[in-house]
DRENDO-1510 file (C-alpha; in Angstrom, 1 decimal, always signed):
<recs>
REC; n; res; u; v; w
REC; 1; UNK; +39.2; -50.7; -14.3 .
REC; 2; UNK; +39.4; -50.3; -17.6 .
REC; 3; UNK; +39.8; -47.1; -19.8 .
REC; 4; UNK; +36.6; -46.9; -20.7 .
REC; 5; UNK; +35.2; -46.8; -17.3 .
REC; 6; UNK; +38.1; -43.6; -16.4 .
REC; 7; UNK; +37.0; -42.2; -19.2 .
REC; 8; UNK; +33.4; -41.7; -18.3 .
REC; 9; UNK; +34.1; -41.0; -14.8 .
REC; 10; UNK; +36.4; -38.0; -16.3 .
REC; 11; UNK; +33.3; -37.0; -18.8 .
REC; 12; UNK; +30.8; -36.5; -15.1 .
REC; 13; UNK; +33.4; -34.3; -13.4 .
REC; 14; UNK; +34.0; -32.0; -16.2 .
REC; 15; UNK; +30.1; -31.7; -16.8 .
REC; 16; UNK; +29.8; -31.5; -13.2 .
REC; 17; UNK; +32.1; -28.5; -13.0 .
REC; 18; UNK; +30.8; -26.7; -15.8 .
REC; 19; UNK; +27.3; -27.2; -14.3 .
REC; 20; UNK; +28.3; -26.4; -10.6 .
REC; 21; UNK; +28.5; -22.3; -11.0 .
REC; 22; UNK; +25.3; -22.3; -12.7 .
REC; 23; UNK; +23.3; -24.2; -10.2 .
REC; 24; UNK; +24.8; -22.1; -7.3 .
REC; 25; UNK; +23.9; -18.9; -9.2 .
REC; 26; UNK; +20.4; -20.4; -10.0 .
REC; 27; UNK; +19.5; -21.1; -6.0 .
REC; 28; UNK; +21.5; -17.5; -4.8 .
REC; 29; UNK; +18.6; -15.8; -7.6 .
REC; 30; UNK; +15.9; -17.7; -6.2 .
REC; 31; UNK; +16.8; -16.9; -2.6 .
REC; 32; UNK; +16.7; -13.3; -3.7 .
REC; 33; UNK; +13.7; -14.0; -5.4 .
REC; 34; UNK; +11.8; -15.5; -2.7 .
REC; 35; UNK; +13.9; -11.9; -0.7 .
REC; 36; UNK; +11.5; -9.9; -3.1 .
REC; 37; UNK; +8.3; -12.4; -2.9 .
REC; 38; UNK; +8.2; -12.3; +1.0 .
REC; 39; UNK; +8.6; -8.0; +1.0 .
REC; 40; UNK; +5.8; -7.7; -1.9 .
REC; 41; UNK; +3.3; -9.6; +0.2 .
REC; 42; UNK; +4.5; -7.7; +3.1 .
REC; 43; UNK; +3.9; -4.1; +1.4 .
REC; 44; UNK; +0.6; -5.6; -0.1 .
REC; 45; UNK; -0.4; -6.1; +3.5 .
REC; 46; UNK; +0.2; -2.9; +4.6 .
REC; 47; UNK; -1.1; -1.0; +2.2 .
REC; 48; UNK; -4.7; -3.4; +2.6 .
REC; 49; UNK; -4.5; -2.7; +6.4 .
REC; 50; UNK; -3.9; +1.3; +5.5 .
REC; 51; UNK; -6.9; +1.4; +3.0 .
REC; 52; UNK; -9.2; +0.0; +5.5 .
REC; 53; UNK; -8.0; +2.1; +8.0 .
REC; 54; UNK; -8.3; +5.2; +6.4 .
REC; 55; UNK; -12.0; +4.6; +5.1 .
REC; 56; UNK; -13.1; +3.6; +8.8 .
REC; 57; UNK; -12.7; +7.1; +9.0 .
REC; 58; UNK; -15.1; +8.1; +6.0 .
REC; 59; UNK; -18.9; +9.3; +6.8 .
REC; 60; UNK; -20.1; +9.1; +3.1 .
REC; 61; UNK; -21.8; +12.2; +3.1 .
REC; 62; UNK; -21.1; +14.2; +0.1 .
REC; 63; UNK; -18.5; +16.6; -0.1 .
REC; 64; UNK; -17.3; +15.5; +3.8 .
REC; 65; UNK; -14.0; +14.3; +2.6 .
REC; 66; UNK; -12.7; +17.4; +0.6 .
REC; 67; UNK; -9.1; +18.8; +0.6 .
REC; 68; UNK; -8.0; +20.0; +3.2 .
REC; 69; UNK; -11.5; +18.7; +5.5 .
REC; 70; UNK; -11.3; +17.0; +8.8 .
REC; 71; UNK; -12.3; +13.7; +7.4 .
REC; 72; UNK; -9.7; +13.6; +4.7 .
REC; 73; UNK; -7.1; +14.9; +7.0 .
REC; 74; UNK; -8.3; +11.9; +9.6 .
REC; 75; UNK; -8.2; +9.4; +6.7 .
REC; 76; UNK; -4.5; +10.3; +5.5 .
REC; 77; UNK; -3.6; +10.1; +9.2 .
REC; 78; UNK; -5.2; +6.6; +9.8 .
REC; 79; UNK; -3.6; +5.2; +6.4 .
REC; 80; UNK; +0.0; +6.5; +7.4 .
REC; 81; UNK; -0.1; +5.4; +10.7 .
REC; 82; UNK; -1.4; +1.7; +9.8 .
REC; 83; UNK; +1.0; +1.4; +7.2 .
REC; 84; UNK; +3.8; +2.0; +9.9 .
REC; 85; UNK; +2.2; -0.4; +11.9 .
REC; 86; UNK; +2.3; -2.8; +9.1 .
REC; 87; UNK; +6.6; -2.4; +9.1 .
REC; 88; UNK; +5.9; +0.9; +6.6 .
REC; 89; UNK; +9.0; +3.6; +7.4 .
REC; 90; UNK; +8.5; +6.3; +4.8 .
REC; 91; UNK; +10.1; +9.5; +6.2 .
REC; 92; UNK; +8.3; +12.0; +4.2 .
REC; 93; UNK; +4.9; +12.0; +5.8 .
REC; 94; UNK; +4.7; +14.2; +8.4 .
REC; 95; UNK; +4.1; +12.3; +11.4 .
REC; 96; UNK; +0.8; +13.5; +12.7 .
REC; 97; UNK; +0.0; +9.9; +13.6 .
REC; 98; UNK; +2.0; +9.7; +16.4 .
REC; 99; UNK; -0.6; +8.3; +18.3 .
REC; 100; UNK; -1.2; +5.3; +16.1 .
REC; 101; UNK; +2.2; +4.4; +15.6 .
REC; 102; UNK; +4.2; +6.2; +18.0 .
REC; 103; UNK; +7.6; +4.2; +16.6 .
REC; 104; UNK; +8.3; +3.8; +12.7 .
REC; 105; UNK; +10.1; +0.8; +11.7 .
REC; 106; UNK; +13.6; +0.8; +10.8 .
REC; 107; UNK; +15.2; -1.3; +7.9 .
REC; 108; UNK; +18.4; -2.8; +6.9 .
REC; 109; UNK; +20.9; -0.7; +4.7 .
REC; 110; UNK; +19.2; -0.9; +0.8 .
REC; 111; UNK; +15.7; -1.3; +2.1 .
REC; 112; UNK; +13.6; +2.3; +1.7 .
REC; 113; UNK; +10.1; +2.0; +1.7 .
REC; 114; UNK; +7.5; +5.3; +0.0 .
REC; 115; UNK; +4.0; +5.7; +0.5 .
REC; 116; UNK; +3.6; +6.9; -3.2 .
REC; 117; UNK; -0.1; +8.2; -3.3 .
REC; 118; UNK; -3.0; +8.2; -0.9 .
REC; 119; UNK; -6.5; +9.1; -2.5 .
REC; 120; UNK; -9.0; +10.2; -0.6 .
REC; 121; UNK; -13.1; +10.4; -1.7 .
REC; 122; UNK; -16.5; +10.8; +0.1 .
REC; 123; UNK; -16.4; +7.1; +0.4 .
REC; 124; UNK; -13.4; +5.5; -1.0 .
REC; 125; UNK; -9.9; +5.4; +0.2 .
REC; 126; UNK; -6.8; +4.4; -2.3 .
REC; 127; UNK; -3.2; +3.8; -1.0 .
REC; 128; UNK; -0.2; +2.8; -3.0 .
REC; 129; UNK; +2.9; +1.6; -1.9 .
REC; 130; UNK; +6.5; +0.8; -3.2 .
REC; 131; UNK; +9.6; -0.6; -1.1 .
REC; 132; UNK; +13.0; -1.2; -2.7 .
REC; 133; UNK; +14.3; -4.4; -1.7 .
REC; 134; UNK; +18.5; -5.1; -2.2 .
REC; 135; UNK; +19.9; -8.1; -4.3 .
REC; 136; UNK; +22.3; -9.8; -1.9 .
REC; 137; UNK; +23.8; -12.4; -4.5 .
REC; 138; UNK; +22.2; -11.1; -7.3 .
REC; 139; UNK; +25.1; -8.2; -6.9 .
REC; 140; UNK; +27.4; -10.8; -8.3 .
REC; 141; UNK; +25.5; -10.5; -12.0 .
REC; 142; UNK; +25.2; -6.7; -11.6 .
REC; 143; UNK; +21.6; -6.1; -10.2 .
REC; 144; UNK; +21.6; -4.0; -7.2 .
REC; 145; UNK; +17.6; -3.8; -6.3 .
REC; 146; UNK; +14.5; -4.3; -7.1 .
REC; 147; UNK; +11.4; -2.5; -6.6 .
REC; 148; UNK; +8.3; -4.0; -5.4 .
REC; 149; UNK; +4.9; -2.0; -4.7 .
REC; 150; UNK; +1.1; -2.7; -3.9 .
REC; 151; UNK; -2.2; -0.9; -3.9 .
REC; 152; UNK; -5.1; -1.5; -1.8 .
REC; 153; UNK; -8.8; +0.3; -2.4 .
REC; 154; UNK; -11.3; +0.2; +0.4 .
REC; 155; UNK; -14.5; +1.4; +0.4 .
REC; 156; UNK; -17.6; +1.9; +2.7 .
REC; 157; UNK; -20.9; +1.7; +1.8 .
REC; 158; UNK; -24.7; +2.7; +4.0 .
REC; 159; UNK; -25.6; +0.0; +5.9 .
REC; 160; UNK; -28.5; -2.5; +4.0 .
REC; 161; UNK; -28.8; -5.2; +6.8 .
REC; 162; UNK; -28.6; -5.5; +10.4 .
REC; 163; UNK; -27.5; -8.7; +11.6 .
REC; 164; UNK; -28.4; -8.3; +15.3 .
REC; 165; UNK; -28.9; -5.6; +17.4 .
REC; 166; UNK; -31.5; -3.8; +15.7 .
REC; 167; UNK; -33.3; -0.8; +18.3 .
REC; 168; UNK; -37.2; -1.6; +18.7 .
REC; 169; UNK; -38.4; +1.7; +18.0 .
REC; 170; UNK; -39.0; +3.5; +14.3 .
REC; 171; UNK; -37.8; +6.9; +13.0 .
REC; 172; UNK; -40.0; +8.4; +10.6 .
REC; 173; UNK; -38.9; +9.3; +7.3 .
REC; 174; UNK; -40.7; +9.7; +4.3 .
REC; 175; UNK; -39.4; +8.8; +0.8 .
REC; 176; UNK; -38.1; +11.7; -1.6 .
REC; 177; UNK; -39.0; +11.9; -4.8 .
REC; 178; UNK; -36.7; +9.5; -5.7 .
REC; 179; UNK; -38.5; +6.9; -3.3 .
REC; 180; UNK; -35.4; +6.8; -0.5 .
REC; 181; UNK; -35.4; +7.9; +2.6 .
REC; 182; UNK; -32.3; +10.5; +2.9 .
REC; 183; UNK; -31.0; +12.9; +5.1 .
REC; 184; UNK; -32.5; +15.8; +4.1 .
REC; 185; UNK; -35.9; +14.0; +4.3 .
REC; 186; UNK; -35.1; +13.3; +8.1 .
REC; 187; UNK; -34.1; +16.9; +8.6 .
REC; 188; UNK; -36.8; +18.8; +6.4 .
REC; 189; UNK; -39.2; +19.5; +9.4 .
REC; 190; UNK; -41.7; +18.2; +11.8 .
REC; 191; UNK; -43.0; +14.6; +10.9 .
REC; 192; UNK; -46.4; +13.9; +12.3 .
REC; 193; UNK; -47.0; +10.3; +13.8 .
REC; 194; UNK; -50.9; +9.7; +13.8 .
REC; 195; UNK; -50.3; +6.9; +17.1 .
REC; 196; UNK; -48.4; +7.5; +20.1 .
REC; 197; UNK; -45.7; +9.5; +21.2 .
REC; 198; UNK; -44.0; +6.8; +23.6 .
REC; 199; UNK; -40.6; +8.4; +21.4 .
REC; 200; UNK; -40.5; +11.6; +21.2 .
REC; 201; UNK; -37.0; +13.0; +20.0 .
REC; 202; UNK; -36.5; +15.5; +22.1 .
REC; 203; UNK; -32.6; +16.7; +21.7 .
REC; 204; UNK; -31.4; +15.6; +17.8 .
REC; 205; UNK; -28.0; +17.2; +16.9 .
REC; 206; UNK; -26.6; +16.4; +13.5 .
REC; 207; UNK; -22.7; +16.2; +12.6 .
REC; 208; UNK; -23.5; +16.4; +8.8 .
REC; 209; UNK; -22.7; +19.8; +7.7 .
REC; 210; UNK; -25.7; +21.4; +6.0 .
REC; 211; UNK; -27.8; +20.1; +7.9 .
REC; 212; UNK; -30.7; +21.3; +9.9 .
REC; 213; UNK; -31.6; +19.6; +13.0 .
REC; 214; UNK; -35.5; +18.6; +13.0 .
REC; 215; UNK; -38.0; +16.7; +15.6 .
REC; 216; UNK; -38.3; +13.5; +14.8 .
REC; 217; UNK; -41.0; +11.4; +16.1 .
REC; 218; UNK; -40.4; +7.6; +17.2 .
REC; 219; UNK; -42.8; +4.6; +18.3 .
REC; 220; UNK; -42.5; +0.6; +19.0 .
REC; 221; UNK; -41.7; -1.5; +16.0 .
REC; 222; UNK; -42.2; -5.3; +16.1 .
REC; 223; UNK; -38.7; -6.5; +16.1 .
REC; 224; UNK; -39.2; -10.1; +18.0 .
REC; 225; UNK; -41.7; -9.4; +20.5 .
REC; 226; UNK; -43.9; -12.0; +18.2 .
REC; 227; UNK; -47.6; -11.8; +17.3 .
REC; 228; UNK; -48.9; -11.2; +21.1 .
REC; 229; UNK; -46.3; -8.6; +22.2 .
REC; 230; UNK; -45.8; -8.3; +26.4 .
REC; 231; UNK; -44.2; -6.0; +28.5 .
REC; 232; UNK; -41.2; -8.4; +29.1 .
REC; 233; UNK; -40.4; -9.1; +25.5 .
REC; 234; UNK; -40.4; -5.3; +24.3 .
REC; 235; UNK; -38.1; -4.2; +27.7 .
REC; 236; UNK; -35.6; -7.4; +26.5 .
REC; 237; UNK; -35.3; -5.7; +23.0 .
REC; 238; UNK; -34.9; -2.4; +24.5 .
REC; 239; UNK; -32.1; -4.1; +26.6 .
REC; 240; UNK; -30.6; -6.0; +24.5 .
REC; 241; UNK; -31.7; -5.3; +20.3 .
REC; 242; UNK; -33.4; -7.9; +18.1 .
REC; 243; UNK; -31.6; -11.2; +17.5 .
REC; 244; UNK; -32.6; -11.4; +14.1 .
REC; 245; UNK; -31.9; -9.8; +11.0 .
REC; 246; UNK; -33.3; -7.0; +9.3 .
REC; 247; UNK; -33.0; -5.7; +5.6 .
REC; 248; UNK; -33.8; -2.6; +3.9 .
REC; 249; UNK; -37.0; -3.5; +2.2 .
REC; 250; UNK; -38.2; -5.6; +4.2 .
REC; 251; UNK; -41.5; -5.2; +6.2 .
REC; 252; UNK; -41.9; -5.3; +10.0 .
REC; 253; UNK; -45.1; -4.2; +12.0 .
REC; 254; UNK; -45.0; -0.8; +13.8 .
REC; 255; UNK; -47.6; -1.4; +16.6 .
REC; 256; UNK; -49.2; +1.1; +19.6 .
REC; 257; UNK; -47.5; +2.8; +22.4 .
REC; 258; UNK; -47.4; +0.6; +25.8 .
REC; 259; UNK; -50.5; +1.8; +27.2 .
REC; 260; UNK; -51.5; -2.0; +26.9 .
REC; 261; UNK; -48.9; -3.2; +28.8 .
REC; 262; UNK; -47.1; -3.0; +32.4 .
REC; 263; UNK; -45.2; -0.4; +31.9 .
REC; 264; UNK; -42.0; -1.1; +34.2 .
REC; 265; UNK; -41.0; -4.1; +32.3 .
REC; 266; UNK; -40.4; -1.2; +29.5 .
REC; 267; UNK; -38.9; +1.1; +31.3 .
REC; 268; UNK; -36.2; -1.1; +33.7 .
REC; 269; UNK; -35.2; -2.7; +29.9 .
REC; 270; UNK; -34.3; +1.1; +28.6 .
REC; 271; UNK; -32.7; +1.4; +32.0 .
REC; 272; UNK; -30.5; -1.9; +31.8 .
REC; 273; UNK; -29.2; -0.7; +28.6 .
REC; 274; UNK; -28.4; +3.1; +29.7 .
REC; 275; UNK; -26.8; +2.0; +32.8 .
REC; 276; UNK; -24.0; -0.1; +30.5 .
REC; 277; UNK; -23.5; +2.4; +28.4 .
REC; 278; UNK; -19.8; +3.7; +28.8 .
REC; 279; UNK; -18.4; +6.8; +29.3 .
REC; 280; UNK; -16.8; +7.9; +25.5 .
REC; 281; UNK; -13.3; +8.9; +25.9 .
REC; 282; UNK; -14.0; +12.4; +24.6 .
REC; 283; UNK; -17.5; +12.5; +26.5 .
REC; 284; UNK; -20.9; +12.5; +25.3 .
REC; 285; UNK; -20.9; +12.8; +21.2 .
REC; 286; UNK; -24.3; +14.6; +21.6 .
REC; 287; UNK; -23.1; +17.2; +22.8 .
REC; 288; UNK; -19.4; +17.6; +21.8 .
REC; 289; UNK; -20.2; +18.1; +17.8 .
REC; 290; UNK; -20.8; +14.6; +16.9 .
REC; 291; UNK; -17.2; +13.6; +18.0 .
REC; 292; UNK; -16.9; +9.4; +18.3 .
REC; 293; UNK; -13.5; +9.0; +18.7 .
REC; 294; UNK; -12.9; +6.3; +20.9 .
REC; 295; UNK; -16.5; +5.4; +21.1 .
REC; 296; UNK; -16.8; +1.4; +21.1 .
REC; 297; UNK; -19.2; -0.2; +18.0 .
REC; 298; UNK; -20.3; -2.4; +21.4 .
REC; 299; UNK; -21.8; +0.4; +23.3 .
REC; 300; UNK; -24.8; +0.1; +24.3 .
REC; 301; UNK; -25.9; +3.5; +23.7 .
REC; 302; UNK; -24.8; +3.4; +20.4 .
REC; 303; UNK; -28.1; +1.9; +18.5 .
REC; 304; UNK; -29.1; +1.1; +15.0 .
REC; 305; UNK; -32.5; +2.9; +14.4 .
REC; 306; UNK; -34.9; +1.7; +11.2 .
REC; 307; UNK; -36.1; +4.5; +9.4 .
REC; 308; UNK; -40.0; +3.9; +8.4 .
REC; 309; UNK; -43.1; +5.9; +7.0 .
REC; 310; UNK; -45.5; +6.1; +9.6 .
REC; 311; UNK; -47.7; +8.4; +7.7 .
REC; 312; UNK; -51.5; +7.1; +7.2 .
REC; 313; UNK; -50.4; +4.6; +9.8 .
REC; 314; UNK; -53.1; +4.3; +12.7 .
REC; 315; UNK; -53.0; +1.6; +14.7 .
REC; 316; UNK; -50.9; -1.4; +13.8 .
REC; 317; UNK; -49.4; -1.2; +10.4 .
REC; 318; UNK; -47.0; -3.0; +8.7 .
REC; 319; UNK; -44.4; -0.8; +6.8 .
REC; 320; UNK; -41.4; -1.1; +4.6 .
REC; 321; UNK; -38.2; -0.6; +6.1 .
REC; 322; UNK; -36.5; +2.4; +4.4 .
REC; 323; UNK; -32.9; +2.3; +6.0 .
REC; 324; UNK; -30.9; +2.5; +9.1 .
REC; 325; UNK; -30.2; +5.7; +11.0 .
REC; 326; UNK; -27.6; +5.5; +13.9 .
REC; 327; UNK; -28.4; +7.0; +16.8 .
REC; 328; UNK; -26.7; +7.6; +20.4 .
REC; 329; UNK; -29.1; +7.8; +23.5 .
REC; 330; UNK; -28.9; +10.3; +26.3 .
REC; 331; UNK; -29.0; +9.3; +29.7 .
REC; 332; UNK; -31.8; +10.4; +31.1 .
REC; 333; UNK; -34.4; +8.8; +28.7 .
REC; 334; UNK; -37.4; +7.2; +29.5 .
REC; 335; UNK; -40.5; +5.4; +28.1 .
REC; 336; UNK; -42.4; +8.4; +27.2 .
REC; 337; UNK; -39.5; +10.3; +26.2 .
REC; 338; UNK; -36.0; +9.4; +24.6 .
REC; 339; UNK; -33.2; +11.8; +24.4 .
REC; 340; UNK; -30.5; +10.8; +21.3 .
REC; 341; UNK; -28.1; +12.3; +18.2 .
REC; 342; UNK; -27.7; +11.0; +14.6 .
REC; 343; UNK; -23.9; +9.9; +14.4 .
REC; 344; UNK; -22.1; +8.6; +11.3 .
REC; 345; UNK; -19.8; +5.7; +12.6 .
REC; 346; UNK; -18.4; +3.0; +11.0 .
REC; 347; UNK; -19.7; -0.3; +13.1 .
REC; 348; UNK; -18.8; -3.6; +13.5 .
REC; 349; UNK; -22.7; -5.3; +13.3 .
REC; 350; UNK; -23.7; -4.2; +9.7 .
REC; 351; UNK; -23.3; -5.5; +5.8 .
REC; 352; UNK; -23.1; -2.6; +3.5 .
REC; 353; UNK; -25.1; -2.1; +0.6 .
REC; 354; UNK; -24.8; +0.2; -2.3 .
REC; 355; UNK; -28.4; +0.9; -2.9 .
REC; 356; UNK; -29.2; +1.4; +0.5 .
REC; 357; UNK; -29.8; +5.0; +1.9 .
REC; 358; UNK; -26.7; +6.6; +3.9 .
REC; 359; UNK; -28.7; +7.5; +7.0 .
REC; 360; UNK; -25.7; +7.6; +8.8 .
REC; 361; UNK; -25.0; +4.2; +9.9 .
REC; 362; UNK; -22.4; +2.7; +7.8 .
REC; 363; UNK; -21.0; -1.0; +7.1 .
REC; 364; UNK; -17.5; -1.5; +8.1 .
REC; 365; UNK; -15.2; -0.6; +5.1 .
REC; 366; UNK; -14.3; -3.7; +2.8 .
REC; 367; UNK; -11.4; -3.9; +0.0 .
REC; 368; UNK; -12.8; -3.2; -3.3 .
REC; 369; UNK; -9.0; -3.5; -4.9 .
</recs>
């Protein structure tokens, strides 16, 4: 070998051990790094999941979610209690949620996680969150930790299309001055149908404060039965809802009572669908104050109502839909008379839409931020 050859070997390992430390430190920082990346998303997760948690709990009504009301007190709960079950462990809220997250997380020494704000409006719900993540070789160059935080908005918005599901029979409502169909229009007094009375509300309770709680009259809507409605048709949508879709705006066909038609396909349809209805954990919400806790988007009883102007209507008409209502039915109801309560509930069968009137059925919350 000659000593040109040893030389240049000699020339590698010196750049090599000059180069060695810095390559080392380089891959220890990027294992921290990727330490930091993996918590960020983490906390970003969390904080999505607590935002939509805490506006399921939102009824959009104006002025519902003030400080200090039910609804924002519900909302801070559901947020806090997501975010622990999303690996959050701040010990400063005070755990109300107990029954969401009955364990907090516990971290490794240098991890401390802080649920820095939690906004609460009528129909928006902001969460932020910030974790401090330790440097484990980083602590060889002097940095100790790093902070990492998220924010999530959700928001929920009335309900502007049905997908499925939609109840065969019409709530009247007529526009306000603004041309919607609101609550106060639903509430404001008797509202005369000129055909039928197959619907009659007769028991309405209303969970919006404010509120007054009004007759409302009901009758069939087309909603699938097709040109040539029958018995058998109309007591399969009672059973079961539309199959299409419906949109505020759009026009369907209110049509006469059932005179026309064998009656007991009608009536065992209504009955098919009461008798799946469950029991609600905290009983009937028609008569415990609107309460749906527990109550299943899936239940039966729980239906999506289009609100329409029957007025001037005689005979078959076809009318614009003006919203949704929800509604729960009583057992008990029949063909000639139908037993329910408005409800605000967040479902799991509706698109939201801004424009649309909040006639208590909402669209399940979706991140905004």
């Amino acid at each position: 070998m000659n000593a040109s050859a040893r030389y240049s070997k000699g020339q590698m390992l010196v750049l090599f051990t000059l180069i060695l430390p810095a390559l080392l430190g380089v891959m220890a920082l990027g294992a921290d790094f990727s330490i930091i990346y993996f918590n960020w998303a983490m906390v970003q997760k969390a904080a999505d999941a607590a935002a939509l948690a805490g506006a399921s709990q939102l009824t959009g009504v104006p002025g519902s979610a003030s400080a200090g009301s039910a609804v924002q007190t519900a909302a801070v709960n559901y947020v806090n209690g997501y975010a622990c079950l999303n690996g959050i462990s701040d010990p400063n809220p005070t755990n109300t949620y107990a029954t969401i997250c009955p364990t907090e997380a516990s971290h490794p020494g240098g991890f401390a996680d802080k649920i820095a704000f939690t906004n609460v409006t009528d129909t928006q719900v902001s969460v932020g969150i910030q974790r401090t993540v330790p440097y484990f070789f980083g602590k060889m160059i002097g940095l100790n930790t790093a902070g990492v935080a998220a924010k999530a908005t959700a928001a929920i918005n009335p309900t502007g299309t049905v997908p499925n599901g939609m109840f065969p029979v019409g709530l009247q409502c007529t526009p306000d001055a603004s041309g919607q169909c609101d609550l106060a229009s639903l509430f404001s007094g008797q509202k005369t149908v000129t055909f039928g009375s197959k619907f009659v509300l007769n028991s309405l309770n209303e969970n919006v404060p404010g509120s007054g709680g009004a007759p409302g009259n009901w009758d069939w809507i087309n909603a699938g039965q097709g040109s040539s409605p029958s018995a058998q048709t109309l007591g399969t949508l009672l059973q079961n809802g539309a199959s299409q879709s419906f949109t505020v705006g759009q026009s369907v066909d209110a049509t006469p009572g059932v005179g026309k038609f064998n009656a007991r396909p009608v009536q065992n349809g209504l009955s098919a669908r009461l008798a799946a209805c469950a029991t609600p954990p905290n009983g009937d919400p028609c008569s415990n104050g609107g309460d749906t806790t527990g109550l299943s988007c899936n239940d039966p009883c729980l239906i999506s109502v289009p609100a329409v102007n029957f007025t001037g209507c005689t005979g078959k008409c076809t009318l614009p839909i003006e919203g949704f209502a929800q509604m729960y039915l009583e057992q008990g109801s029949t063909t000639s008379q139908i037993s329910a309560c408005y409800i605000s509930k967040n479902t799991c069968t509706t698109e939201g839409s801004a424009s649309a009137p909040n006639l208590g059925l909402l669209a399940p919350p979706t991140l905004v931020n």
